[in-house]
Every structure is written in C-alpha cells, then in structure tokens.
N, C-alpha and C positions, 0 to 999 in steps of 0.2 A: 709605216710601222713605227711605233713609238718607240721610247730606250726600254720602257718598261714591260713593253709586248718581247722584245728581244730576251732582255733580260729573264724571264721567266719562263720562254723558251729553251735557252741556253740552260736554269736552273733544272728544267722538265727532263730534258737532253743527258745534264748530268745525273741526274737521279736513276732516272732509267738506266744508261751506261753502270753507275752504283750496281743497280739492283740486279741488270743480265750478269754481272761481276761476280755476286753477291752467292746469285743462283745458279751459275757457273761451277761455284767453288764449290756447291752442297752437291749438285751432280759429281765432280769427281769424286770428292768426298761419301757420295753413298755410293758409287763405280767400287773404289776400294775395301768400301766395307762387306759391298759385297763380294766381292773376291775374299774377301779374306772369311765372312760367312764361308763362302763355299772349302776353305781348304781347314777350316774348324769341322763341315761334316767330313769331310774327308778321313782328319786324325783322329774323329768323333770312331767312324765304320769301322779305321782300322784298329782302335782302341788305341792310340799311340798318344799316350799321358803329355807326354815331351813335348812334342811339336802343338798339342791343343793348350797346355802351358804357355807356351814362347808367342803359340797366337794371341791369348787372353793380352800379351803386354802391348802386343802390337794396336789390341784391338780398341785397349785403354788409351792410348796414344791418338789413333784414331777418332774416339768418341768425344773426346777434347775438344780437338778441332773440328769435328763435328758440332756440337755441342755451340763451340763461340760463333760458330756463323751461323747458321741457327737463331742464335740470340739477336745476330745482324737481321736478319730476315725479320724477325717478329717487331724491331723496334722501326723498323721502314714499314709495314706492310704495305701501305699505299700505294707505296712506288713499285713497288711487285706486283700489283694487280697490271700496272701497265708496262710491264714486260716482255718481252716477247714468249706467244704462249707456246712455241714449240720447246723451249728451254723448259720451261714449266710442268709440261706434258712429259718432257722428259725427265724432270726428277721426282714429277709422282709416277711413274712406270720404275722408275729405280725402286721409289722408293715400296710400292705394294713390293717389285721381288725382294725387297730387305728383310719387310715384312715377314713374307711367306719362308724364306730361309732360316730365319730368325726363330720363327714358332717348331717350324720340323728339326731344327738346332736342340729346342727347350726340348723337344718329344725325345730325341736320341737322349740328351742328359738324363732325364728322369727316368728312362728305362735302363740306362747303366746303374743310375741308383738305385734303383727298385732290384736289379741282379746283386750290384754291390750289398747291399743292405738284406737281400735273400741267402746269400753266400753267408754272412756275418754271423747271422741267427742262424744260421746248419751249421756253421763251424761249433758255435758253442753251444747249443743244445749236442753236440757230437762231444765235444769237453766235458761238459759237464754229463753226459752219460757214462762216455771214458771215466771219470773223476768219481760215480760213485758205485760203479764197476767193480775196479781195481782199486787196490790196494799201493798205495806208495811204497815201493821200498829200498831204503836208503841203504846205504854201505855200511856196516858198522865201524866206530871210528876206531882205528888202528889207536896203540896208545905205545909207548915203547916205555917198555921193564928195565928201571935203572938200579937194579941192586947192591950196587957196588957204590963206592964214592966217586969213580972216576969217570963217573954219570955215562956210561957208555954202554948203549942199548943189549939185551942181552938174546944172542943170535937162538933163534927157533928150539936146535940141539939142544942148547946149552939147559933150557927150561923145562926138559921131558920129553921130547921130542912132538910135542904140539903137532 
C-alpha cells in the first residue's frame, strides 16, 4: 500500500467518523424535539398558555442547534451518503414522527384559533347588541353649593331640604 492509498483511507475514516458524528447529533437533536413536540400537544389538550410559552423558548433554542448541524450535513453530503445507514434510517424515522407531530401540533393551534377568534366575534356582536340596546347611564355629577365666602359646601337641610 502506498502513503497515498493510506492517506485517503485515513481522510475516508475521518469523514465518515465526521459525518456518523454529524448524524448522531441531528438524531438527538430530533429525539428532543420530539419530545418536546409531544409535551407542546400536551399544554396544546390542556389549553395551558404557560407551559406551551416556556416550550416555544425551549423549542427556539433547540431549532438553532438544529438548524447549525443541519447546515453541517448539507455542506458534507458526500460523506453522509457513506455512513452508516442504520444511524440514517434512524434519523429519517425520527425525523417522519417530527413531522407528523409537528402537522397534528399546527391542527390543534388553528383550531384554538378558529375558537379563539369564534369567541372574539360573539363577544362583540354580544357588545355591540348590548351597546345599542341600552342606553348608558351615567351618574349625574354632584357639584357642591358654595354660597357663602367660606367656600364650604352647603349641607342637604340647609338648601330646602332636597
């Protein structure tokens, strides 16, 4: 074997190593996302604002680093094709249930919006019925009766008995 047969081996060796590394790090990476998908339908069922909040930042953090390896993956592809394909197979089986979580995720948002947004419009066709219904009616404004110089309010009695 030549230096040069070695040598390319050794570079093949590293690439490879690279890219299981590479692809390694998108499977945890969608592991987590997935998890984290699932307890977003979770706060999603329970309607619980807070916790689908606190997910969004986690999820944004996640999708980052998502996101930059990812970008690893695409600027190697070559050396991902010669990977080991059970790592492969395992992060397109992650990655379809991200997928499919991900879309029944959008379906729960849009139908709290479509309540929310149902709710909104009966609230205020129910105001604006209320509003031209009735009548407003305000307090009249007390005013206090100073007829003396010592500017001091002059009590019910004292005016005729009001």
């Amino acid at each position: 074997m030549t230096n040069d047969t070695i040598r390319n081996r050794l570079r093949a060796n590293k690439n490879n190593f690279c890219a299981e590394t590479t692809l390694n790090k998108l499977c945890d990476l969608s592991q987590k996302l997935l998890e984290l998908a699932e307890r977003e339908s979770q706060a999603l069922i329970q309607n619980d604002s807070v916790a689908f909040s606190v997910l969004q930042d986690d999820k944004e953090i996640l999708s980052k680093s998502y996101l930059k390896a990812s970008e690893e993956f695409r600027n190697n592809i070559g050396a991902f094709r010669r990977a080991n394909t059970k790592i492969i197979e395992r992060l397109e089986a992650l990655q379809s249930q991200l997928g499919i979580r991900t879309n029944d995720n959008n379906k729960l948002i849009g139908q709290i919006h479509e309540r929310a947004q149902s709710n909104t419009n009966r609230s205020l066709l129910l105001a604006k019925e209320y509003g031209g219904s009735k009548r407003a009616r305000f307090a009249k404004p007390v005013t206090p009766n100073f007829p003396n110089d010592n500017s001091q309010p002059v009590k019910q009695e004292e005016q005729g008995g009001m």
